[in-house]
C-alpha positions as CSV (number, residue, x, y, z in Angstrom):
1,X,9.6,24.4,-1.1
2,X,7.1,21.5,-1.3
3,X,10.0,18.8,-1.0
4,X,10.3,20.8,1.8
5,X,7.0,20.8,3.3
6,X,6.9,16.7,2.2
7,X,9.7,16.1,4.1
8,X,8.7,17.8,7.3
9,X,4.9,15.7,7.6
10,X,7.0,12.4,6.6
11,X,9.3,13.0,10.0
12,X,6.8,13.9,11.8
13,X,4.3,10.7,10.7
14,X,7.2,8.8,10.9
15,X,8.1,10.1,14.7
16,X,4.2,9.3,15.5
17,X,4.4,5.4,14.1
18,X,7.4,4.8,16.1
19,X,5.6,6.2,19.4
20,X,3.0,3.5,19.0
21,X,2.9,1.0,21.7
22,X,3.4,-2.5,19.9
23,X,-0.2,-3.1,21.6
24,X,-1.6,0.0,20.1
25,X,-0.2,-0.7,16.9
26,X,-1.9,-4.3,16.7
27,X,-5.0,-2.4,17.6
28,X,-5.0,-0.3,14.8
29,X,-4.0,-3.1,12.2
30,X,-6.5,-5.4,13.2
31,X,-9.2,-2.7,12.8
32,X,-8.0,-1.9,9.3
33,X,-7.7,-5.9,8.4
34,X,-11.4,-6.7,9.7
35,X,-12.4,-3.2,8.4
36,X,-10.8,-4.6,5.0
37,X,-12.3,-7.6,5.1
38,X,-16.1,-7.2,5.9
39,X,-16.3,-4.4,2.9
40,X,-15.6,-6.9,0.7
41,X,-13.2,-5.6,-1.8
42,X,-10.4,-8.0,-1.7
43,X,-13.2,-10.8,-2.7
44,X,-13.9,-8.3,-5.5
45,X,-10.9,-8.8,-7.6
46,X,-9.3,-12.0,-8.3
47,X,-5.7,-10.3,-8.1
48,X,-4.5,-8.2,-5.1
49,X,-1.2,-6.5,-5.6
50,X,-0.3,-5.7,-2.2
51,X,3.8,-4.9,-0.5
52,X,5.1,-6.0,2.4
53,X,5.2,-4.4,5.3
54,X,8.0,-3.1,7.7
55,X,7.7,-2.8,11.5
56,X,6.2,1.1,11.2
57,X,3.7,0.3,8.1
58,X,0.1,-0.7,8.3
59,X,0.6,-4.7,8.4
60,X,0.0,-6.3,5.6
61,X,1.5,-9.5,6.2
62,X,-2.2,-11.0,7.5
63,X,-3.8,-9.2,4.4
64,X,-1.4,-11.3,2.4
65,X,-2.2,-15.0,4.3
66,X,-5.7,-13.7,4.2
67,X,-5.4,-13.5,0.3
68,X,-3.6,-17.1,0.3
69,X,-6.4,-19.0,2.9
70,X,-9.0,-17.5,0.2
71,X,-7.4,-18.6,-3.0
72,X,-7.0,-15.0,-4.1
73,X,-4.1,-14.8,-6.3
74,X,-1.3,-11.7,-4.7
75,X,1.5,-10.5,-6.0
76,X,4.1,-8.4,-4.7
77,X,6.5,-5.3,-6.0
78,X,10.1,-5.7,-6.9
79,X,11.5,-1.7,-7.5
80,X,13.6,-1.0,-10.3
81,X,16.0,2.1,-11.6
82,X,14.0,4.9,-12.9
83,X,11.3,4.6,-10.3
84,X,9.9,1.3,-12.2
85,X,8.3,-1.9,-10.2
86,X,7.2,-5.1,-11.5
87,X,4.8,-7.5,-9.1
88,X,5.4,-11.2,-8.9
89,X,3.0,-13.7,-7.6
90,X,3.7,-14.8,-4.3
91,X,2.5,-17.8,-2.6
92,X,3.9,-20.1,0.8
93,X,6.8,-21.3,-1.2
94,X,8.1,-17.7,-2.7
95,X,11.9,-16.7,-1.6
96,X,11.9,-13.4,-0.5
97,X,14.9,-11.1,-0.1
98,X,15.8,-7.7,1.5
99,X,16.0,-4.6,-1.1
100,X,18.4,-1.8,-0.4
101,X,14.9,0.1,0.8
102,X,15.1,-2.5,3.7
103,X,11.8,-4.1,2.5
104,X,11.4,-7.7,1.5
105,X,10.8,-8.1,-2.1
106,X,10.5,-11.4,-4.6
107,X,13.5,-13.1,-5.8
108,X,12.2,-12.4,-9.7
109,X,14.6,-15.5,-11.3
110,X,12.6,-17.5,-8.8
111,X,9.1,-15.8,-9.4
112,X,6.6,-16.1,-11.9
113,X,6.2,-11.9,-13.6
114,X,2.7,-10.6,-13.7
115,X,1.4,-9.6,-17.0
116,X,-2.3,-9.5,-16.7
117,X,-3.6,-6.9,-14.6
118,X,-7.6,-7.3,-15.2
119,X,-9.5,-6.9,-12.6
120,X,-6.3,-6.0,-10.2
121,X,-6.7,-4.2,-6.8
122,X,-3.2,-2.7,-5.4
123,X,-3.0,-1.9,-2.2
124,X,-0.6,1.4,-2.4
125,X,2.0,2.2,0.8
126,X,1.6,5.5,2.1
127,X,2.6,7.4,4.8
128,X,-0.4,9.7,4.8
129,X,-3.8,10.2,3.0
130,X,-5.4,13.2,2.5
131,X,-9.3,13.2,2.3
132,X,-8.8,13.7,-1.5
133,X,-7.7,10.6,-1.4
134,X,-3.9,11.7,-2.3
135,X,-0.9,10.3,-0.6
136,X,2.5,11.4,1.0
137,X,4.8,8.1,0.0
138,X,8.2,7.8,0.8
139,X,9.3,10.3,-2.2
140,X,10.5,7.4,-4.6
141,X,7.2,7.9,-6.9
142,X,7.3,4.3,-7.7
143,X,3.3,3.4,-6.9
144,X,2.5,7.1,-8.9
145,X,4.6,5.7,-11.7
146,X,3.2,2.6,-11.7
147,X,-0.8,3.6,-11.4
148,X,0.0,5.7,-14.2
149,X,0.6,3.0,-16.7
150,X,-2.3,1.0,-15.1
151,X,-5.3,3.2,-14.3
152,X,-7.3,0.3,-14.7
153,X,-6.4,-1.2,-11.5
154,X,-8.4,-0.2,-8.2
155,X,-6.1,1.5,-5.7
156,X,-6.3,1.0,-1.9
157,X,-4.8,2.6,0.5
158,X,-4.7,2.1,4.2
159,X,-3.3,4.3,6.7
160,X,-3.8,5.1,10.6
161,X,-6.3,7.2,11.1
162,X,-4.5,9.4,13.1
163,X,-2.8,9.8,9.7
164,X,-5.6,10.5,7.6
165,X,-5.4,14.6,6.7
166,X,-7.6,17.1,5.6
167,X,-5.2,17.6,2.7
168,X,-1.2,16.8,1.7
169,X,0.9,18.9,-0.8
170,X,0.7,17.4,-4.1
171,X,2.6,17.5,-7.5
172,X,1.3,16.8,-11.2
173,X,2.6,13.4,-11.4
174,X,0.8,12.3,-8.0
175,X,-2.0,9.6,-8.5
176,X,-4.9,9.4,-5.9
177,X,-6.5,6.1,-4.6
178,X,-10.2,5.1,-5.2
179,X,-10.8,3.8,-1.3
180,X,-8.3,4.4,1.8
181,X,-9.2,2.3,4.9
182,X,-8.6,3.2,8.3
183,X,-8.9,1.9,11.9
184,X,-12.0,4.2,12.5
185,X,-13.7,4.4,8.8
186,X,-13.5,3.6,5.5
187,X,-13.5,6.4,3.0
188,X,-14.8,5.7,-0.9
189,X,-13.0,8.4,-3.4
190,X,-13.8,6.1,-6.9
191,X,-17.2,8.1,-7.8
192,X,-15.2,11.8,-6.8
C-alpha cells in the first residue's frame, strides 16, 4: 500500500519537473543556489558531499563549482549492491562516468575514497520534502542507508517549492534532513 502511494507522488513530481520550461527551471535553481549561498552553510563545513544532478533534479552542478572557486573540499556518491554508497573527492580533473541509474558518478580506481566525515554536510536528492523534513527519494534507500551510519553529518535537502509537502508517507528506515532549501524559503528542522 505505501509503495503504492510512493509510487504514485513520484509520477506525478516527476510529470511536474518535466513540464518545467527550461527558463522556469533556471529560475527556480538559481533561487535555491543564491538562497544556499547567502545562509551560509556550505561555508560552515569544510566537506560538502553533494550528487550530481540530471536534467529533472535541482542543479547542483553550480553548487559543486561553487564548492571548488571557494576551496571547499566536495565529494560525490558512487552506489553499490545492497543499497551502499561511498563519496570520492571530486575536483576539475576527476573522470566521471555514467551508472546504470543514468547519473554520473566517480571513477573510484581513479578517485581518492573519503574516510573522514567531520564536520560533513551532504546534500541529499529527493524528489519531495515534507515539512517534517522527510523525503520521497527515488525508492533505492541509498542516502537513508547511508545517514544512518553517519548521523553526524548535516543533511540538506533542496527541492522546488512547488514540491515541498505538508507531509509524505514514510517507513521506519526513512532518515529526515536537518535544513531543505527552496526557491521561495528556507526551512530549518535541526532543533525539531
Amino acid at each position: 500500500m505505501l509503495t503504492n502511494e510512493k509510487k504514485l507522488i513520484r509520477d506525478r513530481i516527476k510529470a511536474y519537473r518535466r513540464s518545467l520550461s527550461d527558463q522556469k527551471r533556471k529560475d527556480y535553481d538559481n533561487a535555491i543556489f543564491e538562497r544556499l549561498v547567502s545562509c551560509g552553510e556550505l561555508m560552515r563545513h569544510s566537506l560538502v558531499l553533494c550528487y550530481l544532478s540530471t536534467p529533472i533534479e535541482v542543479d547542483t552542478w553550480r553548487i559543486v563549482s561553487y564548492c571548488m572557486e571557494n576551496n571547499i573540499k566536495i565529494a560525490v556518491p558512487k552506489c553499490k549492491d545492497n543499497h551502499k554508497m561511498d563519496f570520492y573527492y571530486f575536483d576539475s580533473q576527476s573522470r566521471l562516468e555514467i551508472s546504470p541509474f543514468g547519473i554520473y558518478e566517480p571513477v573510484p580506481d581513479e578517485s581518492t575514497l573519503v574516510n573522514n566525515f567531520n564536520n560533513a554536510i551532504c546534500i541529499v536528492p529527493a524528489l519531495a520534502y515534507d515539512k517534517n523534513g522527510y523525503r520521497l527519494g527515488y525508492g533505492g534507500g541509498f542516502y537513508d542507508s547511508f545517514m544512518e551510519k553517519h548521523e553526524n553529518i548535516t543533511a540538506l535537502g533542496i527541492c522546488y517549492s512547488d514540491n515541498f509537502l505538508d507531509s509524505l508517507p514514510r517507513e521506519p528506515h526513512d532518515r529526515c534532513v536537518d535544513l531543505i532549501v527552496t526557491d521561495r524559503f528556507t526551512e530549518d528542522l535541526s532543533n525539531g
